[in-house]
C-alpha positions as CSV (number, residue, x, y, z in Angstrom):
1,X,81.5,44.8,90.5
2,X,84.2,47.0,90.0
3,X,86.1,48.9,93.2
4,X,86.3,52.1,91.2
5,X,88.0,55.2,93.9
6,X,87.4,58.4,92.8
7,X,90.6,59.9,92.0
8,X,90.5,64.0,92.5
9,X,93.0,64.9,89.9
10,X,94.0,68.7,89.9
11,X,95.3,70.3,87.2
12,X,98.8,71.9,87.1
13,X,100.7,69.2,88.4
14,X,102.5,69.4,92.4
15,X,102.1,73.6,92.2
16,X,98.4,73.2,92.8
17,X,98.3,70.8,95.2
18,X,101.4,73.2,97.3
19,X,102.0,76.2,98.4
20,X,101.5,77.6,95.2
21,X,97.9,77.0,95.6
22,X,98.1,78.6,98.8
23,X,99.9,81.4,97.7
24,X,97.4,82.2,94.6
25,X,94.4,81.6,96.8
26,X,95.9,84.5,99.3
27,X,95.7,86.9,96.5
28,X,92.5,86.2,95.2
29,X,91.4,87.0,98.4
30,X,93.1,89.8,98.8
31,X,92.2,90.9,95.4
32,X,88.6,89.8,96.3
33,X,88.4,92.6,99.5
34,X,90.2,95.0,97.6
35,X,87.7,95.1,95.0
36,X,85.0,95.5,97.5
37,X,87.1,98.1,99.7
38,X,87.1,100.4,96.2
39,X,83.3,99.6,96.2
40,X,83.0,100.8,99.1
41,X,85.4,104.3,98.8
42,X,83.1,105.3,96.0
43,X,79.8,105.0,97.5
44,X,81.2,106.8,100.9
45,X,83.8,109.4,99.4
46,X,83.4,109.7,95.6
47,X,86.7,108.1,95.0
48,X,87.9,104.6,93.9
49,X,90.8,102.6,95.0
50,X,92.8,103.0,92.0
51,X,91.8,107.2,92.1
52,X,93.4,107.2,95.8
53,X,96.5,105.1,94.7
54,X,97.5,107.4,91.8
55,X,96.4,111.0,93.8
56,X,99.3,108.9,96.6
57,X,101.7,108.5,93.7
58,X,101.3,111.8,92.3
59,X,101.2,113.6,95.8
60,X,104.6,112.0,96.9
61,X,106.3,112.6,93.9
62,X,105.0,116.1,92.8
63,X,105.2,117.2,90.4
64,X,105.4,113.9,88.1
65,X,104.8,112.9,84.7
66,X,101.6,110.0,83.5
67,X,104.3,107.1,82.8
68,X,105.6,107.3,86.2
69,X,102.4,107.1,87.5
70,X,101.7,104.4,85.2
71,X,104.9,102.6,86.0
72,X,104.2,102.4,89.7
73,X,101.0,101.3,89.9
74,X,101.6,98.9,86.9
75,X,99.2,100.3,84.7
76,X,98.8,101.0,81.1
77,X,99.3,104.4,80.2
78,X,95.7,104.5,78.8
79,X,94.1,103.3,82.4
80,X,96.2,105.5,84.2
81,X,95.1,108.7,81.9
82,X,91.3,107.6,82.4
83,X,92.2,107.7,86.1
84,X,93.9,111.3,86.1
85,X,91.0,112.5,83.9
86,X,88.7,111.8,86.5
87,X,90.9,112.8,89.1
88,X,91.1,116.5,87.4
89,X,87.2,116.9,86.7
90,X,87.0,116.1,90.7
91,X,89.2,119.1,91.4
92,X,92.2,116.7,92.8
93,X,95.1,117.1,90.4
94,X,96.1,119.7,88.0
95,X,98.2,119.5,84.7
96,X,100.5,122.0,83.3
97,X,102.4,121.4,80.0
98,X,106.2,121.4,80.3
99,X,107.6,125.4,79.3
100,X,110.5,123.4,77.4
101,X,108.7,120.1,76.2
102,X,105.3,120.7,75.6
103,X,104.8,117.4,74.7
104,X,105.3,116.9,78.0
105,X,102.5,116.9,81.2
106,X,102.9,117.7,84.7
107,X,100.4,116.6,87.0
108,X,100.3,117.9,90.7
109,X,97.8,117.4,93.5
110,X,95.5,120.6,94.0
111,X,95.1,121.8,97.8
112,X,91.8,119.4,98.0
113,X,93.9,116.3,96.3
114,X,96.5,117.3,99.5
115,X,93.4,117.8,101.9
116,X,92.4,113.8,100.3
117,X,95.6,112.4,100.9
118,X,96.1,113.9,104.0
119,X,93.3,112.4,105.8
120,X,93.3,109.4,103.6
121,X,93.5,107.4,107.1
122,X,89.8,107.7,107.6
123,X,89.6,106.3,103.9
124,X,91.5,103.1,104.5
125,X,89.6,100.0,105.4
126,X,89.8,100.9,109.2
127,X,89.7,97.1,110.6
128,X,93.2,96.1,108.6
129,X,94.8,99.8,109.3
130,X,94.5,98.7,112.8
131,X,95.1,94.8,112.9
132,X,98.5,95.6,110.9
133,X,99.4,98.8,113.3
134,X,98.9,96.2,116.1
135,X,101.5,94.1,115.1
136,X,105.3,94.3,115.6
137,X,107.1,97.1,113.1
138,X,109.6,93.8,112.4
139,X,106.2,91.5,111.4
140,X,104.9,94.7,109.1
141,X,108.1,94.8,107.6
142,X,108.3,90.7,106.6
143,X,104.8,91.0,105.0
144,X,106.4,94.1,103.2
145,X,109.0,92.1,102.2
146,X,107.1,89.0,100.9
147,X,104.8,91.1,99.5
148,X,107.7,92.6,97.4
149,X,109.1,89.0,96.6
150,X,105.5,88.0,94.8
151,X,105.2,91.1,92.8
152,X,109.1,90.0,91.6
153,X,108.0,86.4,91.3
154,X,105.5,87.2,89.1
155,X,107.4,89.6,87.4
156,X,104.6,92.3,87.7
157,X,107.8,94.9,87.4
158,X,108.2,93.5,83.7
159,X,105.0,93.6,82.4
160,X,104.5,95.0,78.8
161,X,102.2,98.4,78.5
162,X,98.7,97.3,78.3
């Protein structure tokens, strides 16, 4: 009789079997709850996750032009203009064509996208708001920070238009 051991092999070499595995469970996770959080928005408020990110962008840098929006959240310019079409049939944005350039489209919130944004609060998934205000401003600042480091690491900045 042969002493066979079952040998678990895991593909990818030591990454897997490391931190990296750690790492890219982490954000499947948190991709996982973010998903469901957007869910979640939609049913309650008539918005999605992505729709409050880019009425966020657009609010804090008003007015502002599709490819920065697209830029910052690291979409195509294609998902981003489905996202602002949406956005204007709900009455939260507005675009106005550049009096120079009219190539060129400004978008701005409307008074509801500002009335959105500003109670936006009561739209975040209320249990992490208050676990993450309930830590140190130091420890919100190192997740800030690492988060940073794994959108550099995986070069998220970089990525070609979609």
């Amino acid at each position: 009789m042969i002493n066979a051991q079952k040998q678990t092999i895991m593909p990818g070499g030591p990454f897997c079997v490391g931190i990296g595995y750690r790492i890219l469970l982490a954000l499947r996770q948190i991709s996982h709850a973010m998903d469901t959080h957007s869910r979640k928005l939609a049913m309650d408020y008539n918005i999605t996750g992505p729709q409050l990110l880019c009425l966020y962008i657009i609010s804090q840098n008003t007015p502002t032009i599709l490819s920065r929006v697209s830029k910052q959240l690291s979409l195509s310019s294609g998902t981003v203009n489905g996202i602002i079409d949406r956005l204007e049939a709900k009455s939260l944005i507005q675009r106005h064509r550049d009096k120079q350039d009219r190539r060129k489209i400004w978008l701005e919130p409307t008074s509801k996208g500002i009335d959105v944004i500003q109670n936006a609060d009561k739209l975040l998934d209320q249990a992490f708001a208050e676990r993450l205000a309930a830590l140190p401003e130091s420890e919100q600042n190192t997740i800030a920070r690492c988060l940073d480091t794994i959108v550099e690491l995986m070069a998220l900045d970089i990525l070609p238009d979609r």
